[in-house]
N, C-alpha and C positions, 0 to 999 in steps of 0.2 A: 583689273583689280588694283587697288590704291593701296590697300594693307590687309592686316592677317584680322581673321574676325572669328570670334568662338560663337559657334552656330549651335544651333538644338534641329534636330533633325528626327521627324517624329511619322517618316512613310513606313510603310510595312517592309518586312522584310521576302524575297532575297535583295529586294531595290536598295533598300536603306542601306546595307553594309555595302554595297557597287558606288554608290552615290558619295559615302563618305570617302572611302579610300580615292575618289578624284580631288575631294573639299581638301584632305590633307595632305594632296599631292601639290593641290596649288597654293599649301602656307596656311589655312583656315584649322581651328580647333571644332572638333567636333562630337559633340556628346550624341548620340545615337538611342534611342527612345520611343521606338517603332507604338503608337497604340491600338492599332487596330492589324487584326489578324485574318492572312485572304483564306476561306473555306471552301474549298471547292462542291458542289452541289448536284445530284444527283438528276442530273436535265437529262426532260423526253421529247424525243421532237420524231417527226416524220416526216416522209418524204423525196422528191429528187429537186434539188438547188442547181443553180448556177452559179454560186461562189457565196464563198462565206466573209463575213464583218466580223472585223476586232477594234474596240477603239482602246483595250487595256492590254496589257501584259500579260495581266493578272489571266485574263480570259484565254489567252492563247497555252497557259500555264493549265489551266484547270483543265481544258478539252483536250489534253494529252492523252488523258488514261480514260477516255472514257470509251467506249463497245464501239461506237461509230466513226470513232477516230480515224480510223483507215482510210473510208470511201471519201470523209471528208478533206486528208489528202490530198486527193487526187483533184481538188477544184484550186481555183484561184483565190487568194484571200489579201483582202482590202483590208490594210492597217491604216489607224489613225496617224498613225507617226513610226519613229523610227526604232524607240525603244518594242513596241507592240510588235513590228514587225520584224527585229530580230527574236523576239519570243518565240513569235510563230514559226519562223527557221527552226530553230531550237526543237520546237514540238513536230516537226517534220511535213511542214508544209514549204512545197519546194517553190509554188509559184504564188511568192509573195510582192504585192503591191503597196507603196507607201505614197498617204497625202503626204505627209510631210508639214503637219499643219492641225486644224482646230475639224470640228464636227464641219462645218462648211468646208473645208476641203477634201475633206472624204466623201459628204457631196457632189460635190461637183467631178472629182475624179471618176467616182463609180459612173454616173449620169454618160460621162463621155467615154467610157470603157466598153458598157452594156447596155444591149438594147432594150427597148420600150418591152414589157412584160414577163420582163426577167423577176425568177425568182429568189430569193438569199437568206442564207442565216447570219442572223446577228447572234453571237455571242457574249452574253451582255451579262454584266455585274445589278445585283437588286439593288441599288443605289446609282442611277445614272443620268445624266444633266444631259438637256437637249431631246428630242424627237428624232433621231433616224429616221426608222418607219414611215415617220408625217411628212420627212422631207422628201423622199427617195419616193414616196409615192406619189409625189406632185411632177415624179417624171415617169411615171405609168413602171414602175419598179414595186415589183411586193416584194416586205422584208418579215419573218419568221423572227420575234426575237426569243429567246429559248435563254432563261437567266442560269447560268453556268456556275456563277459562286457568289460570296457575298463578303462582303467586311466585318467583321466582329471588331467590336471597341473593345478595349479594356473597362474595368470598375474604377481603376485611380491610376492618376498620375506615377508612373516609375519613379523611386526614390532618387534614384542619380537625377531625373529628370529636375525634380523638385529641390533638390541637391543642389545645383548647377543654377538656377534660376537666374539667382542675383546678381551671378558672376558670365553670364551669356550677354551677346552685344544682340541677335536676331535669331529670328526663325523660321527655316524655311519650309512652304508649305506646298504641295503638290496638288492636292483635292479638297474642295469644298467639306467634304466629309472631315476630313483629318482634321483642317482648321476649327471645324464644329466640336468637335470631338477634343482636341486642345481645349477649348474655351470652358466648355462643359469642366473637366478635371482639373483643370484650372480651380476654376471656383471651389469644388470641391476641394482642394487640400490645401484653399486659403492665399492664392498667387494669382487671381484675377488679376490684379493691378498691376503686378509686375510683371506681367505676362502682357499685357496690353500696353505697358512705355517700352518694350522692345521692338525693334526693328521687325517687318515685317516682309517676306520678302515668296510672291507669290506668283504661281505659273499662271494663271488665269484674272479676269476681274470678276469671276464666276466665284475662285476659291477666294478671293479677298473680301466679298461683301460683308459675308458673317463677324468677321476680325473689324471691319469700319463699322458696322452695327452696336458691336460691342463697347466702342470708346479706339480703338485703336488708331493712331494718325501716322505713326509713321509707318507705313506703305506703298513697297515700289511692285510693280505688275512686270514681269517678261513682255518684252515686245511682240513674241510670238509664244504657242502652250508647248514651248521645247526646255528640255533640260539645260541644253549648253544656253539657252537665252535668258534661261532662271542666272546661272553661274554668272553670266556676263555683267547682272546688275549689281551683284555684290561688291 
């Protein structure tokens, strides 16, 4: 980090308020402005699995409370990364596995963990990038996806958000969705423009398209889809 930067930070919460409290630990000003809200969703599924998929938090969040919670315990569970897979701790799954990495290493981990005609639950958000299922079955793996919750946008931009605009240097975006969702309220309460000469500062080139779609040019991508490699680029 080179210096202190007033960030707009627009993930859902409980992330957003964990994410800030590091931003202002390391010197950064942070206005906090979550606009979309994770619902958890009333999934039916059946069945006997050989281990379950998470590539969200969110999802490891929602399948807490749900009736089948228990038995699904008791398998092994494939996180995308590290934040997912401490969720799923969290939610009381003991034998949790992390890529440590993007859809492709969750891939390839599951591939060499489990064998050929295994079966799994994906625990999956109705909003989600990439093919699991498509990939994991080109290595004779069936995958169950059963969508578990969903993201709810807001109708407008938060006042502080819109408050703050002028006087923000960037902002950080986590998912394709958020940054859509940004843009979108954006426009609506008349901050397109100022919203697009900000700094742009994204975990994927997945969530950055819509943001360069839109006119925005300054944008930097994480080397890898982790949090600490988001932070690294600021």
């Amino acid at each position: 980090m080179t210096q202190s930067m007033r960030l707009l930070l627009t993930r859902p919460e409980p992330d957003a308020t964990r994410s800030a409290a590091t931003l202002r630990q390391r010197g950064h000003t942070v206005v906090v402005a979550p606009l979309m809200r994770m619902a958890p969703l009333a999934a039916e599924f059946a069945g006997a699995f050989d281990a379950v998929l998470a590539t969200s938090a969110n999802a490891a969040r929602a399948i807490a409370a749900h009736a089948r919670v228990g038995e699904l315990r008791a398998l092994p569970l494939f996180a995308i990364g590290a934040r997912s897979a401490a969720a799923a701790r969290d939610a009381g799954f003991a034998n949790v596995i992390s890529a440590d990495g993007a859809l492709a290493d969750l891939v390839r981990l599951v591939a060499t963990q489990l064998r050929g005609g295994a079966r799994l639950l994906y625990l999956a958000g109705e909003d989600r990038a990439g093919d699991l299922a498509g990939d994991l079955r080109r290595h004779d793996i069936t995958v169950d996806t059963v969508v578990i919750y969903r993201a709810v946008p807001l109708d407008a931009l938060p006042r502080e958000a819109v408050a703050s605009i002028g006087a923000l240097d960037g902002v950080l975006h986590y998912s394709r969705r958020s940054a859509e969702t940004l843009l979108r309220l954006a426009e609506r309460a008349g901050v397109l423009g100022t919203v697009c000469d900000l700094a742009h500062f994204c975990l994927s080139e997945e969530v950055a398209r819509p943001l360069r779609a839109a006119g925005a040019t300054r944008l930097t991508v994480a080397a890898r889809p982790d949090e600490n490699e988001l932070f690294r680029v600021l």
